[in-house]
C-alpha positions, 0 to 999 in steps of 0.5 A, a space after each residue: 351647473 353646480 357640482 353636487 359632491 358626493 359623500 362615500 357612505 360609512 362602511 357597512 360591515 365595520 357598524 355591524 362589527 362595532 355593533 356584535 362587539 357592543 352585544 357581546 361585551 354586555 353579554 359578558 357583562 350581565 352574565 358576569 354579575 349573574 354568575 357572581 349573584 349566583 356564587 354568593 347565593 349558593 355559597 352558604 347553601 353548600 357550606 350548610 350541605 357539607 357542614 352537616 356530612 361532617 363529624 361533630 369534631 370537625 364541624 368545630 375546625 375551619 375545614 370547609 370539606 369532610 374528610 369522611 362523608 357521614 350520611 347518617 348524620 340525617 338519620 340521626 336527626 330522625 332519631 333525636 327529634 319528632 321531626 315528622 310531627 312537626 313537618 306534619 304540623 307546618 304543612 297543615 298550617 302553611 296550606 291551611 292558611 295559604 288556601 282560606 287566604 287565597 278564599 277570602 283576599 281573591 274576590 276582595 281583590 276583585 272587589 277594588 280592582 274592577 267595581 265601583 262602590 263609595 268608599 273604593 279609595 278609602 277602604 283602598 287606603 285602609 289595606 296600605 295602613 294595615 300592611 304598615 302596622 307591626 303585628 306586635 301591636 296587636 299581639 296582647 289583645 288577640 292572645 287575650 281573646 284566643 286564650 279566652 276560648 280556650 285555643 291557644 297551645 293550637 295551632 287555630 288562633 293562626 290558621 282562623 284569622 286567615 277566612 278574613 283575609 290578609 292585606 298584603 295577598 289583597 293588595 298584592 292581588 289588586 295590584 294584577 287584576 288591574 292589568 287584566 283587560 277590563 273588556 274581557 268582564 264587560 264581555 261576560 257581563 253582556 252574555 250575562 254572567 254575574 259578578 261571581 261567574 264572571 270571576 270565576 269562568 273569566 278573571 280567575 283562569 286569567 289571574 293564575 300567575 298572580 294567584 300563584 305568585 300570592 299563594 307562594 308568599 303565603 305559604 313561605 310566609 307560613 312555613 318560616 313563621 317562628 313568632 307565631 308557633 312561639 307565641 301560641 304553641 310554646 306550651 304544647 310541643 305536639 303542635 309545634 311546626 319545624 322552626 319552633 322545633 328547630 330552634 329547640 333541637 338546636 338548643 339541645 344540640 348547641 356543640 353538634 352543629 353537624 346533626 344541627 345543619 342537618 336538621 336546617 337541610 331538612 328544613 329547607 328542602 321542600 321550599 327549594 323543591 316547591 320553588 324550584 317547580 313555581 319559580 316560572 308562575 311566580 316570576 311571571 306573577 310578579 312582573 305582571 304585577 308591577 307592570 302598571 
């Protein structure tokens, strides 16, 4: 009889110690970066807050806190520009175009995603080429033709070109409809709904991430556009949106940086809020995106 020998087994409690310590210090770690991300985000923000509650005196000294808070400096931002028109204009721009954009890129979108038509690849390929092609290039002929029907000095030559659609949204789009189950259309398809009541009762209540996560890129997009308001707006100031009227009141008022601060907080504020309440739809959007 060979004796067999037996090895005592590792201690149970020691693995799970090694273990708990291993979770905690990359615990510690990740929250450590996120903290310094957090820090270094935040930082220029606040700086910006406390820059436009000082005087105009000491907003020029390398104070970084006020010794006075001075809350009228909003006030008087109010009084010194038709920062109400322009919050009026660039809200209708950004919605008008984030809405026709939405209208005319989702069933192109849905379009490549889920049919199959000759030319899917190519016209595929054509979408990627556009979203490379600097706007810059095109800027002479399109002013040419809107100043030929009389629409510049408008907003319009920036709000029509969205029924046609925009790549990025289309591509963007395409790229999270393919990740939505193609069974769920065949479904429909075999209960006999269309293509357009199958995106609308099928692929739409299941695409709202996406669609959130596109339209918030439009409307940031449209809200901090400065090229386009300045190309066909400059010359009237009453369709001006806030980073045209921005750059001008900060021109006006290039030594008072307090009420200029002032200006950019205000300016800022309606896409903190408004990304404060989609953050969950947008992150959800574009991780599903990128999923495949």
């Amino acid at each position: 009889m060979t004796a067999v020998l037996e090895l005592p087994a590792p201690p149970i409690v020691e693995v799970n110690h090694k273990a708990k310590r291993q979770n905690r210090l990359a615990w510690i770690a990740r929250h450590s970066i996120a903290i310094v991300l957090v820090i270094m985000f935040l930082t220029p923000v606040v700086y910006l807050v406390l820059l436009s509650l000082m005087t105009s005196k000491q907003a020029l000294t390398s104070n970084y806190w006020p010794d006075t808070w001075h809350f009228e400096n909003y006030v008087n931002v109010f009084r010194s520009t038709p920062l109400p028109r322009y919050l009026l204009n660039t809200v209708s721009y950004a919605v008008s175009v984030t809405l026709l954009t939405l209208l005319s890129s989702v069933p192109a979108a849905y379009a490549l995603a889920k049919l199959k038509f000759r030319g899917q690849n190519a016209l595929f390929l054509t979408i990627i080429c556009v979203m490379m092609l600097p706007p810059q290039v095109v800027t002479v002929p399109l002013y040419l033709m809107w100043a030929r029907y009389g629409l510049t000095g408008s907003l319009a030559p920036l709000i029509v070109p969205a029924l046609f659609g925009d790549a990025f949204t289309i591509f963007l789009l395409r790229q999270f409809l393919l990740t939505i189950p193609t069974e769920y259309l065949d479904a429909a398809r075999v209960d006999g709904c269309g293509e357009w009541r199958t995106l609308l009762r099928v692929v739409l209540p299941m695409a709202r991430p996406g669609i959130a996560a596109a339209g918030l890129f439009q409307f940031f997009f449209c809200w901090n556009d400065y090229y386009g308001p300045l190309l066909y707006t400059s010359e009237n100031e009453h369709s001006w949106t806030l980073t045209l009227g921005l750059a001008s009141f900060r021109t006006v008022h290039h030594v008072d940086w307090n009420l200029v601060t002032a200006a950019t907080v205000l300016a800022m504020a309606p896409l903190i809020i408004i990304f404060f309440f989609a953050q969950r739809a947008f992150v959800q959007g574009i991780t599903l995106t990128g999923q495949k």
